[in-house]
VOPAGU-2260 file (C-alpha; in pm, 1 decimal, decimal comma):
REM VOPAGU-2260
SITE   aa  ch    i         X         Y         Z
SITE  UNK   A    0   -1005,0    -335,9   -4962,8
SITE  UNK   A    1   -1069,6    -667,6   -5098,4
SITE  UNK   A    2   -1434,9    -803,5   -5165,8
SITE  UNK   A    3   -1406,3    -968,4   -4850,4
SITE  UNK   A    4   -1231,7    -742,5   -4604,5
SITE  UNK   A    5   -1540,4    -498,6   -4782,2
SITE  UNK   A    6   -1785,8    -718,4   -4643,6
SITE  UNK   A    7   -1677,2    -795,3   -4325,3
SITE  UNK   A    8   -1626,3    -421,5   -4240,3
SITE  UNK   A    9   -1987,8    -324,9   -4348,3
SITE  UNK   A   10   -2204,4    -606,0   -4204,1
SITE  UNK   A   11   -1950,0    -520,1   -3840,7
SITE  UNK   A   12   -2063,0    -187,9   -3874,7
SITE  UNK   A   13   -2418,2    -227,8   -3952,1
SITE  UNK   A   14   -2452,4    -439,1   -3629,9
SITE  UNK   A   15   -2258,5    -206,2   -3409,6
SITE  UNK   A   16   -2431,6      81,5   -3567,7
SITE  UNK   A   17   -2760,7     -55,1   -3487,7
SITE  UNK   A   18   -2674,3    -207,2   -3117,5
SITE  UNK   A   19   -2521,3     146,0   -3058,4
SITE  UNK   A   20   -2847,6     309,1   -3205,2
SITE  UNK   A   21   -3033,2     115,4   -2946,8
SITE  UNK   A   22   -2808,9     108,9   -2641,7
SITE  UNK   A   23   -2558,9     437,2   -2645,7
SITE  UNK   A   24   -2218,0     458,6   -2741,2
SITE  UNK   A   25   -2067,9     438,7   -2372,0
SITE  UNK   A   26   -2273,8      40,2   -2359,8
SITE  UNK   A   27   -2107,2     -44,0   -2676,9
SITE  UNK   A   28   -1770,4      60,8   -2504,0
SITE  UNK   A   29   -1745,7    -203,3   -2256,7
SITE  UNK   A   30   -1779,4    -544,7   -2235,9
SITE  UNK   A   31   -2099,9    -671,9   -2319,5
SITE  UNK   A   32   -2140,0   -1047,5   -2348,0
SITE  UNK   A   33   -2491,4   -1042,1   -2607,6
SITE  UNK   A   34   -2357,2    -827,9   -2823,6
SITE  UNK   A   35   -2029,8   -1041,4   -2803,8
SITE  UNK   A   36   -2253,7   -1358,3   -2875,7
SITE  UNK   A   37   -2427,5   -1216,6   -3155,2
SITE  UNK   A   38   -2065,4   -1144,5   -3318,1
SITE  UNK   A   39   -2020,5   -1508,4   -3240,4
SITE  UNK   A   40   -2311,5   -1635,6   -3458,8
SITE  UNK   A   41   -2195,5   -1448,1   -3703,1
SITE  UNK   A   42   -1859,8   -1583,3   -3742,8
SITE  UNK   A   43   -1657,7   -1286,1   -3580,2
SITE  UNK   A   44   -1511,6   -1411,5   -3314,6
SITE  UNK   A   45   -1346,6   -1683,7   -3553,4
SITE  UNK   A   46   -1205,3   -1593,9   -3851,4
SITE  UNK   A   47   -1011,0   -1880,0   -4037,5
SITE  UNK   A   48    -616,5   -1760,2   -4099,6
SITE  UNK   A   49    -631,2   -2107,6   -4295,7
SITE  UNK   A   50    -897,7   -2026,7   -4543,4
SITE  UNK   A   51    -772,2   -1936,6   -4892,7
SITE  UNK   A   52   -1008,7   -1609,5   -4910,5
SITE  UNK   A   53    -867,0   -1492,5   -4544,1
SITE  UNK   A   54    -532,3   -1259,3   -4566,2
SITE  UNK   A   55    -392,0    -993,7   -4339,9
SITE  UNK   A   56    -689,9    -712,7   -4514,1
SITE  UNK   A   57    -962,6    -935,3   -4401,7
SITE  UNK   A   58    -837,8    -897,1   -3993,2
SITE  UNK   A   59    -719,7    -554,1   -4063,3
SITE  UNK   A   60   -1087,8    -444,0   -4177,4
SITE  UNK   A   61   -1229,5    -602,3   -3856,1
SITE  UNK   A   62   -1004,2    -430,9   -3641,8
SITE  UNK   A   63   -1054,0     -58,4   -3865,2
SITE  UNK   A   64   -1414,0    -148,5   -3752,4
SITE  UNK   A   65   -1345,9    -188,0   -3425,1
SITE  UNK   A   66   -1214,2     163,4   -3373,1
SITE  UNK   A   67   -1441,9     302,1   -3547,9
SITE  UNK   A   68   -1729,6     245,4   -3275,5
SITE  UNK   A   69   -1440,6     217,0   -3002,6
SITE  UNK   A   70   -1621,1    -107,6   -2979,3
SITE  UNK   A   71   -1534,3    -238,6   -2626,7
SITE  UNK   A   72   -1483,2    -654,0   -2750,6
SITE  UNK   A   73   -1193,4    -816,6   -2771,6
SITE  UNK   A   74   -1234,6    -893,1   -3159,9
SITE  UNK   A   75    -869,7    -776,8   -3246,4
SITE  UNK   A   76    -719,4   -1006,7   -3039,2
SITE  UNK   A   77    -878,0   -1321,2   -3107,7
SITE  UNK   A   78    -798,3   -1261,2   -3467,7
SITE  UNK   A   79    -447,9   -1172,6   -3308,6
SITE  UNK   A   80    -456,8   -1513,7   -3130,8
SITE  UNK   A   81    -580,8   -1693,5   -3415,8
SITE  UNK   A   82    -313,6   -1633,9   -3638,6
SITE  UNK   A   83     -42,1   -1694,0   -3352,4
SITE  UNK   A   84    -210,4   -2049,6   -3346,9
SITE  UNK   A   85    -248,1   -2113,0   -3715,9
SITE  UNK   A   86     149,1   -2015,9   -3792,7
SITE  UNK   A   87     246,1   -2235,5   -3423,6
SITE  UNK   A   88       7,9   -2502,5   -3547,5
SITE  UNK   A   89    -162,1   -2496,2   -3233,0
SITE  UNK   A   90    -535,7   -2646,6   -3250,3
SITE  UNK   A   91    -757,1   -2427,0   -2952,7
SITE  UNK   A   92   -1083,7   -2500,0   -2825,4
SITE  UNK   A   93   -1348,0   -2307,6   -2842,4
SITE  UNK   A   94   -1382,4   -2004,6   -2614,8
SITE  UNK   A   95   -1200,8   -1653,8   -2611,6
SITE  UNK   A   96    -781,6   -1727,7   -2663,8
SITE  UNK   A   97    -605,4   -1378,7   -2659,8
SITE  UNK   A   98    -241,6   -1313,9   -2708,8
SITE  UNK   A   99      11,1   -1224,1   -2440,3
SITE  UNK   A  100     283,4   -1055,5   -2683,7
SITE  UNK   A  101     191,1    -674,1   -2675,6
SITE  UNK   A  102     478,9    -620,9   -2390,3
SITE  UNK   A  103     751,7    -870,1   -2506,0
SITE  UNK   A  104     721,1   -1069,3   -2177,1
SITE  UNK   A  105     840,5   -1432,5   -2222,6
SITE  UNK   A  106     778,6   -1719,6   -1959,4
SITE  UNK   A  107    1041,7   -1920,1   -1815,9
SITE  UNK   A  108    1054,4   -2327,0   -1825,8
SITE  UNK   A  109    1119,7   -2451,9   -1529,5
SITE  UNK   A  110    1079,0   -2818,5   -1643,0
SITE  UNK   A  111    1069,3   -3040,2   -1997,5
SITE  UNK   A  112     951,8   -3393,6   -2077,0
SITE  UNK   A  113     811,2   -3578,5   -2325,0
SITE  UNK   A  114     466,9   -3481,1   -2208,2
SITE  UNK   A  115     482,6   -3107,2   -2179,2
SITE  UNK   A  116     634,2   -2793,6   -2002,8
SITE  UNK   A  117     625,6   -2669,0   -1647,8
SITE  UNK   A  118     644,1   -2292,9   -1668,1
SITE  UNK   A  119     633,9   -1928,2   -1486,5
SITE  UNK   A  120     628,2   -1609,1   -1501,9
SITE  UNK   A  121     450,7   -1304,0   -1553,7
SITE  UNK   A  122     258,2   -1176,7   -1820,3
SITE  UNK   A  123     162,8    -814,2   -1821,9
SITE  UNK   A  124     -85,6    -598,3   -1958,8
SITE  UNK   A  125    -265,3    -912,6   -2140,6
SITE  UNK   A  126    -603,9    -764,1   -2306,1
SITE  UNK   A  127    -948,8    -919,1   -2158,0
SITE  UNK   A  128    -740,5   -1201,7   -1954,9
SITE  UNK   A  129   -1032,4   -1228,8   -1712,0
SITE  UNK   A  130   -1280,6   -1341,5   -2020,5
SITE  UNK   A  131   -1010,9   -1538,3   -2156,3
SITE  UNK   A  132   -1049,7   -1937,2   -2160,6
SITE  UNK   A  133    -667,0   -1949,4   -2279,9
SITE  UNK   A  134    -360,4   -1737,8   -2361,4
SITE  UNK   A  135    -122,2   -1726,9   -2544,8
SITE  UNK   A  136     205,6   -1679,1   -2488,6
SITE  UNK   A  137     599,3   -1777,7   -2526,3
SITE  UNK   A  138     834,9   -1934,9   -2362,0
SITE  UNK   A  139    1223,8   -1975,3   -2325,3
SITE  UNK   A  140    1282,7   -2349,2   -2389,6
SITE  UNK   A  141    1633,0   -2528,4   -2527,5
SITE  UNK   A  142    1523,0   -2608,6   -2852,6
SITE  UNK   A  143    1469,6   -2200,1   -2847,5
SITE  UNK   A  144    1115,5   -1979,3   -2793,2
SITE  UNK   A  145     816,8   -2149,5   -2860,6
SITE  UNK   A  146     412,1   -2076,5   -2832,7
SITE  UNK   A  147     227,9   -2209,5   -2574,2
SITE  UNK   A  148    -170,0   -2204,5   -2495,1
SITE  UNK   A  149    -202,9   -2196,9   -2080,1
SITE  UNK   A  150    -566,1   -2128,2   -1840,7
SITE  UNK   A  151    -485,8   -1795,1   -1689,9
SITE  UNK   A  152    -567,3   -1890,1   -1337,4
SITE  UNK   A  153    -441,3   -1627,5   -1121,3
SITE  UNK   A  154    -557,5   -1270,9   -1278,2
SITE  UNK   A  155    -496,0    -920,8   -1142,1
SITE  UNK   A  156    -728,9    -716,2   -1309,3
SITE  UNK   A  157    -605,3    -380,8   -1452,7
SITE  UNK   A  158    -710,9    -146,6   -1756,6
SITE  UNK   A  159    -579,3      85,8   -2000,7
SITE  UNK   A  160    -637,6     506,4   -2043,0
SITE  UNK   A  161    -944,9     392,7   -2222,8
SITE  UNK   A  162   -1072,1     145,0   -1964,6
SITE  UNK   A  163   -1013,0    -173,6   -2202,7
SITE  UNK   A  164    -932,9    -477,9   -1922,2
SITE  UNK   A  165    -514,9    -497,8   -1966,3
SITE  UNK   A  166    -530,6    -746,0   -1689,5
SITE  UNK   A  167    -183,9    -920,6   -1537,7
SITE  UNK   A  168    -164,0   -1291,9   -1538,8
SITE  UNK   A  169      74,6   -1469,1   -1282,6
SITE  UNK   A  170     148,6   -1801,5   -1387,5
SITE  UNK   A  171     325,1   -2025,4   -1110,5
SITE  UNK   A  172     495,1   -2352,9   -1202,9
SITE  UNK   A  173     208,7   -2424,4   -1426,0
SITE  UNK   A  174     192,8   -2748,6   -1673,7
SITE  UNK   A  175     159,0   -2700,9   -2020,3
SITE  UNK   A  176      58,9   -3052,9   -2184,9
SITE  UNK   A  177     268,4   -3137,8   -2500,9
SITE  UNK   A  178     -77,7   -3070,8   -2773,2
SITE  UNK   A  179     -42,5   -2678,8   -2642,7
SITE  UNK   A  180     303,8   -2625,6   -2689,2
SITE  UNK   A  181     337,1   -2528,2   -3050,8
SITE  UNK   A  182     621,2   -2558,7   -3309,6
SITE  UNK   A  183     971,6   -2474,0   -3306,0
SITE  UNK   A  184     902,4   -2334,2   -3726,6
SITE  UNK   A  185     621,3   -2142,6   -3630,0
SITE  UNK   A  186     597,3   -1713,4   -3573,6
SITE  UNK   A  187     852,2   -1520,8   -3333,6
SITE  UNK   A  188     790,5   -1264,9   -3151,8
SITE  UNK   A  189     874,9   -1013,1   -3274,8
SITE  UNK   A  190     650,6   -1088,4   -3611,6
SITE  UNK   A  191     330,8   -1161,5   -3376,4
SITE  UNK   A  192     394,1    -808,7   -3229,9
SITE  UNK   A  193     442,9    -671,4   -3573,2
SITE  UNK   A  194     138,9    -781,2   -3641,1
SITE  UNK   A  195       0,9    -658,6   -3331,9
SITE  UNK   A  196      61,5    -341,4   -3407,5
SITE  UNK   A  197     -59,0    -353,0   -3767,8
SITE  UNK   A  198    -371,9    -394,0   -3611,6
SITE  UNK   A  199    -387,4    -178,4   -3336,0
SITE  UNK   A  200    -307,7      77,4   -3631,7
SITE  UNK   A  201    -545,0      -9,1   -3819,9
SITE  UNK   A  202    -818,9      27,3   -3519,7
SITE  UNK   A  203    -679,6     375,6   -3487,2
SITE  UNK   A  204    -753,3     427,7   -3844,2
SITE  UNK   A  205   -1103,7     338,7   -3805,1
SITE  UNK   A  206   -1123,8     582,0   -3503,3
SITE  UNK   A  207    -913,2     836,6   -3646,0
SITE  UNK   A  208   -1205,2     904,3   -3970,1
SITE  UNK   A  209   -1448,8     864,4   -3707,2
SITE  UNK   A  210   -1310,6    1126,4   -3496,7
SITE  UNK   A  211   -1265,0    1321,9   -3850,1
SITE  UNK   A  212   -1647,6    1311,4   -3913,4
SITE  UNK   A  213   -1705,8    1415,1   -3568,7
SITE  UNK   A  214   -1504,8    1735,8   -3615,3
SITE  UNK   A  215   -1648,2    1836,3   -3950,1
SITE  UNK   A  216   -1996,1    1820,8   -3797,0
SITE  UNK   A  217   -1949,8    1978,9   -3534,2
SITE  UNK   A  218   -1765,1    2272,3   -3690,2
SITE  UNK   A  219   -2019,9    2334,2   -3912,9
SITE  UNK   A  220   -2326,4    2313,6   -3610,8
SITE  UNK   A  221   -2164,2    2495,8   -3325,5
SITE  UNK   A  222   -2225,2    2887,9   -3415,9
SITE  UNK   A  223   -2047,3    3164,1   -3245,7
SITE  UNK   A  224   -2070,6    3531,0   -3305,3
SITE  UNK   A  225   -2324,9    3441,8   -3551,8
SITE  UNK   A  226   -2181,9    3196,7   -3818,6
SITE  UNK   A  227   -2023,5    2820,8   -3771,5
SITE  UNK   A  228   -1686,6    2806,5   -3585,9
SITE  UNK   A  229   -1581,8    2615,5   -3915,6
SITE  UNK   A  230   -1556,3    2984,9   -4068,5
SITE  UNK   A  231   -1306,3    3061,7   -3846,2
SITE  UNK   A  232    -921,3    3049,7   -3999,8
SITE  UNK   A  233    -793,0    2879,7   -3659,9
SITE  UNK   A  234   -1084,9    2582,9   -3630,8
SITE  UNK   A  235   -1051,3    2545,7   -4006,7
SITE  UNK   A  236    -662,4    2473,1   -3908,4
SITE  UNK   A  237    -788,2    2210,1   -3684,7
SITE  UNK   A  238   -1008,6    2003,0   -3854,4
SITE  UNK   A  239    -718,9    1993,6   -4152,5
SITE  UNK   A  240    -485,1    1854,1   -3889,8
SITE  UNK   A  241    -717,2    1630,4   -3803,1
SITE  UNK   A  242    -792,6    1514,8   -4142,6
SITE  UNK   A  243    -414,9    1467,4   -4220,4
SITE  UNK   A  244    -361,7    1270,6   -3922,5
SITE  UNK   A  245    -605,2    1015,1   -4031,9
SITE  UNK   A  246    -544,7     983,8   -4384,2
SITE  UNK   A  247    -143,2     945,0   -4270,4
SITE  UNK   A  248    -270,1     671,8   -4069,5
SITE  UNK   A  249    -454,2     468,3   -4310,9
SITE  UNK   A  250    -233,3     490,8   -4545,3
SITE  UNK   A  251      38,3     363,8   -4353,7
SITE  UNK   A  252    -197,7      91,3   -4245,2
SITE  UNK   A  253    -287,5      21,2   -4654,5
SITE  UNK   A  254      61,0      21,7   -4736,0
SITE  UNK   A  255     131,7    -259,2   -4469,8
SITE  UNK   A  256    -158,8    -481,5   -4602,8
SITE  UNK   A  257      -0,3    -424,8   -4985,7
SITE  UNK   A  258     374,1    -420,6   -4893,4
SITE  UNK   A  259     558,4    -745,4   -5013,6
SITE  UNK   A  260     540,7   -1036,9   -4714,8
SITE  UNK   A  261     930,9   -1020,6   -4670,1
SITE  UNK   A  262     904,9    -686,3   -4590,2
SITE  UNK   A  263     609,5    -654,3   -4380,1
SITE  UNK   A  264     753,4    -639,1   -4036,3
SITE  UNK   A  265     941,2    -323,8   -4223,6
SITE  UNK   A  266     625,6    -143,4   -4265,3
SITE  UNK   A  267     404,7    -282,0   -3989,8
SITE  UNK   A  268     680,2    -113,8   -3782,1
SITE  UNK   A  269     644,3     199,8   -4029,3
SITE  UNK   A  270     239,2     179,6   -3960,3
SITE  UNK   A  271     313,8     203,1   -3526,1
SITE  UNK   A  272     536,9     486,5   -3564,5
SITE  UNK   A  273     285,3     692,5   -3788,8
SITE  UNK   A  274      47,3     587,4   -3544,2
SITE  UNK   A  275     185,8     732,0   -3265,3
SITE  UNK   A  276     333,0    1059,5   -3444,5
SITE  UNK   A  277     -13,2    1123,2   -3561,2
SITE  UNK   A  278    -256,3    1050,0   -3247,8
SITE  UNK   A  279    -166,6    1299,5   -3040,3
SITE  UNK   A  280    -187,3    1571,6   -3321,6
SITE  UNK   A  281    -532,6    1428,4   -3383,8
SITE  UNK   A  282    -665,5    1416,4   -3015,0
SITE  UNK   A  283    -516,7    1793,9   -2926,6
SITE  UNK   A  284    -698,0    1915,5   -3284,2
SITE  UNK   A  285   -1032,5    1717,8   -3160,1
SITE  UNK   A  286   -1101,8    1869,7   -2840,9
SITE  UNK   A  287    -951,3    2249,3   -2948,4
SITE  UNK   A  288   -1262,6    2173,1   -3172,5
SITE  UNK   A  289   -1484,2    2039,3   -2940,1
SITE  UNK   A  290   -1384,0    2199,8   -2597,5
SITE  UNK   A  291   -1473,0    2093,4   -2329,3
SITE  UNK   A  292   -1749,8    1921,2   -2416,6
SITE  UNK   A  293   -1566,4    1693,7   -2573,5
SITE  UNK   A  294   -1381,6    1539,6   -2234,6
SITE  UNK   A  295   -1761,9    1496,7   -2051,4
SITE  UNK   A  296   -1879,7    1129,8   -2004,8
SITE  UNK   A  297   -2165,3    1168,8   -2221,6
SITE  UNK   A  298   -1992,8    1278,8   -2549,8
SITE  UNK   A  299   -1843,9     981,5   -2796,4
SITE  UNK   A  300   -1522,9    1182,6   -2851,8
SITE  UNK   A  301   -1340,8    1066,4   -2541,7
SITE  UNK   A  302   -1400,7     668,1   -2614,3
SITE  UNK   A  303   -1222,0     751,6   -2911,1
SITE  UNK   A  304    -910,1     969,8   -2822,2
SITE  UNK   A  305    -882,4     805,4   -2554,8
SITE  UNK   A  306    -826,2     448,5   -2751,5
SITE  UNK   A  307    -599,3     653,4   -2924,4
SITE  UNK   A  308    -379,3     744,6   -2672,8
SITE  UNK   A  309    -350,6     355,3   -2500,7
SITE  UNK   A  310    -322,3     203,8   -2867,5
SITE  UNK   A  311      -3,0     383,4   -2968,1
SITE  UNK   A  312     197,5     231,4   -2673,9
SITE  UNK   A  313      14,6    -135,6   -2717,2
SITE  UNK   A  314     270,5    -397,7   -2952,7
SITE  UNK   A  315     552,3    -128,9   -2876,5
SITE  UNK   A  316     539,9     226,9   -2859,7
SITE  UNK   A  317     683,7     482,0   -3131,0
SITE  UNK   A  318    1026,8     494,6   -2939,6
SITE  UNK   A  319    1099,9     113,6   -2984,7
SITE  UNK   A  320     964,5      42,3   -3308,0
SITE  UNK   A  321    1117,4     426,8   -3430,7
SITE  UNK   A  322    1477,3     238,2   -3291,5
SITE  UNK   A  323    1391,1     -75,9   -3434,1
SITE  UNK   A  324    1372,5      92,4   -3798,2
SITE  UNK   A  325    1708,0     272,1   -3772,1
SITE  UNK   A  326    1915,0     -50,9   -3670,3
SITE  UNK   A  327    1775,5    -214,2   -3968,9
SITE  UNK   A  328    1779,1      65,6   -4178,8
SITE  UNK   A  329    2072,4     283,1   -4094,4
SITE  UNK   A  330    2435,1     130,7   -4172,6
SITE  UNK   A  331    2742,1     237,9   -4349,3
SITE  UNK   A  332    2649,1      61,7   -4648,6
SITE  UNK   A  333    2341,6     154,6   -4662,3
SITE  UNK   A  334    2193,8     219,3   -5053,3
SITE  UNK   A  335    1887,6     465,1   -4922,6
SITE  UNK   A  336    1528,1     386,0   -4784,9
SITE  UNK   A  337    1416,1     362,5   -5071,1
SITE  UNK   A  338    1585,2      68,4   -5205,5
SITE  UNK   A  339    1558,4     -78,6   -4861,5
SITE  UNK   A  340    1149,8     -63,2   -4877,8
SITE  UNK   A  341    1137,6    -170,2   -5255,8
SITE  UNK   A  342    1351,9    -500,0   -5267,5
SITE  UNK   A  343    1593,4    -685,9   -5388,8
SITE  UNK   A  344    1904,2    -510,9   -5317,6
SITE  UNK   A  345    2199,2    -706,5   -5237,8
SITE  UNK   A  346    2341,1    -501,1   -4938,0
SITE  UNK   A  347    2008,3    -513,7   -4791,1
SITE  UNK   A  348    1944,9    -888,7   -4852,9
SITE  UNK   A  349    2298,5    -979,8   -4735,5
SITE  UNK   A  350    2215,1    -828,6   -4393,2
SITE  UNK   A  351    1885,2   -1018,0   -4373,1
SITE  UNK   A  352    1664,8    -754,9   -4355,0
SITE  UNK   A  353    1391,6    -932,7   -4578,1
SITE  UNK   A  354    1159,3   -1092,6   -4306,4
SITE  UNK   A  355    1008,7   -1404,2   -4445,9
SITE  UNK   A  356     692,0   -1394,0   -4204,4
SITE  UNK   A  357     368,6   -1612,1   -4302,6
SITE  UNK   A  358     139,9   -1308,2   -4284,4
């Protein structure tokens, strides 16, 4: 972690820690609009891309924060969004702007003029839509896809295994003025759900040691037959499985933040597919530990798990990103993946696997 990414992680957590202190996990959970203006004064809700200090570490640290309280806010996102407007060289208004990229889904012009874009479509599974003052989202135009910032005005709410608002927005021959239709050199798609899913891995990260410290204490406070179940061979089996699948995690997500730009897509794709190899090993070790009393509505370990589980399909699930990998890594040429992941190498670069991406 940088000095920065440092800082912004422990102030987060010292004012979740304390708001959770006062309130209860389960408030902290859901959406709670003073806590999300107090994250607001304090510069949260608006990290800079465009400030020299600001890199991909700095949003990755926010979002390893927000897992780690399960921290029902959409503060991922609006970095998400942020990011998508910086590289699009979009300029948003104030107000919550989340990204419409996690499923793919691309909007449809139905008209083009000097003034704007008349589009439609549908966008599913858009995070915290029904908070939103924009979206963001692409579009199919001649000149090829481009970013656009549009009012979601007809909303269908819906949520996630965890109960985070994935909400669909309908959008229905709707004009998009010419100063919200960004640049035809800005990010693609596929690189804003790369990045997507950097971050949704690095959430899980943040939930995944949380989870760990919940399992270590608990094994060593729960007594049966008169000692700790942490004595016993089979719980000390689970609480190493759960330690391995978060420290796989985070290191996957460190190796992302460190990993050369052109080759970031690479292992942001790399960081999903760890991701969802290693959250289901996690959750199943958690509540062999816990029991049932780790699935009631009063205990923390089920806002957790449960993030896990919806966050490893969010920005692509294992399957696509997993296929993703072997098309750009698998060919008859190919040197080895290690010289693919540790550039140059002139079959790799004459297939244009590099990705230049501004992130």
């Amino acid at each position: 972690m940088s000095d920065l990414s440092r800082e912004l992680f422990t102030a987060l957590n010292d004012i979740v820690t304390a708001r959770a202190a006062r309130d209860g996990h389960e408030a902290i959970a859901t959406w709670s609009p003073d806590l999300w203006s107090t994250l607001d004064d304090q510069g949260y809700t608006s990290i800079d891309p465009d400030e020299p200090e600001v890199g991909l570490a700095e949003f990755c640290a926010v979002a390893t924060a927000v897992g780690t309280h399960a921290l029902g806010l959409p503060l991922v996102e609006a970095g998400l969004a942020a990011w998508l407007a910086s590289a699009a060289d979009l300029k948003l208004p104030a107000g919550l702007v989340v990204p419409a990229v996690s499923t793919g889904d691309v909007l449809t012009v139905v008209e083009q003029d000097d003034d704007g874009l008349v589009v439609e479509g549908t966008l599913r599974r858009v995070p915290w839509a029904r908070h939103a003052e924009l979206v963001l989202a692409f579009v199919e135009t001649e000149s090829g896809r481009r970013l656009v910032a549009l009012e979601p005005l007809d909303v269908t709410e819906g949520a996630n295994v965890a109960g985070e608002p994935r909400d669909t927005v309908t959008v229905e021959r709707q004009r998009v003025g010419a100063a919200q239709v960004g640049s035809t050199e800005g990010v693609d798609l596929r690189e804003a759900r790369a990045r997507g899913a950097l971050l949704r891995a690095a959430a899980a990260a943040g939930a995944m040691d949380t989870i760990a410290e919940l399992v270590v204490e608990y094994a060593g406070q729960r007594h049966q037959f008169g000692q700790p179940i942490g004595a016993f061979q089979a719980i000390q089996q689970h609480v190493v499985t759960v330690a391995q699948a978060a420290a796989a995690t985070r290191a996957a997500v460190e190796s992302t933040v460190a990993a050369a730009p052109d080759h970031r897509v690479l292992a942001a794709a790399s960081a999903k597919v760890t991701l969802g190899i290693q959250a289901g090993r996690l959750a199943r070790s958690a509540h062999q530990v816990f029991g049932a009393i780790g699935a009631t509505e009063e205990h923390r370990l089920h806002l957790l798990t449960r993030r896990l589980w919806s966050w490893q399909d969010e920005y692509g699930t294992q399957h696509e990103w997993s296929h993703f990998l072997g098309e750009r890594l698998v060919f008859p040429e190919a040197p080895g993946l290690w010289e693919v992941l540790t550039p140059p190498h002139p079959a790799v670069t004459a297939r244009g696997v590099g990705e230049s991406a501004p992130w």
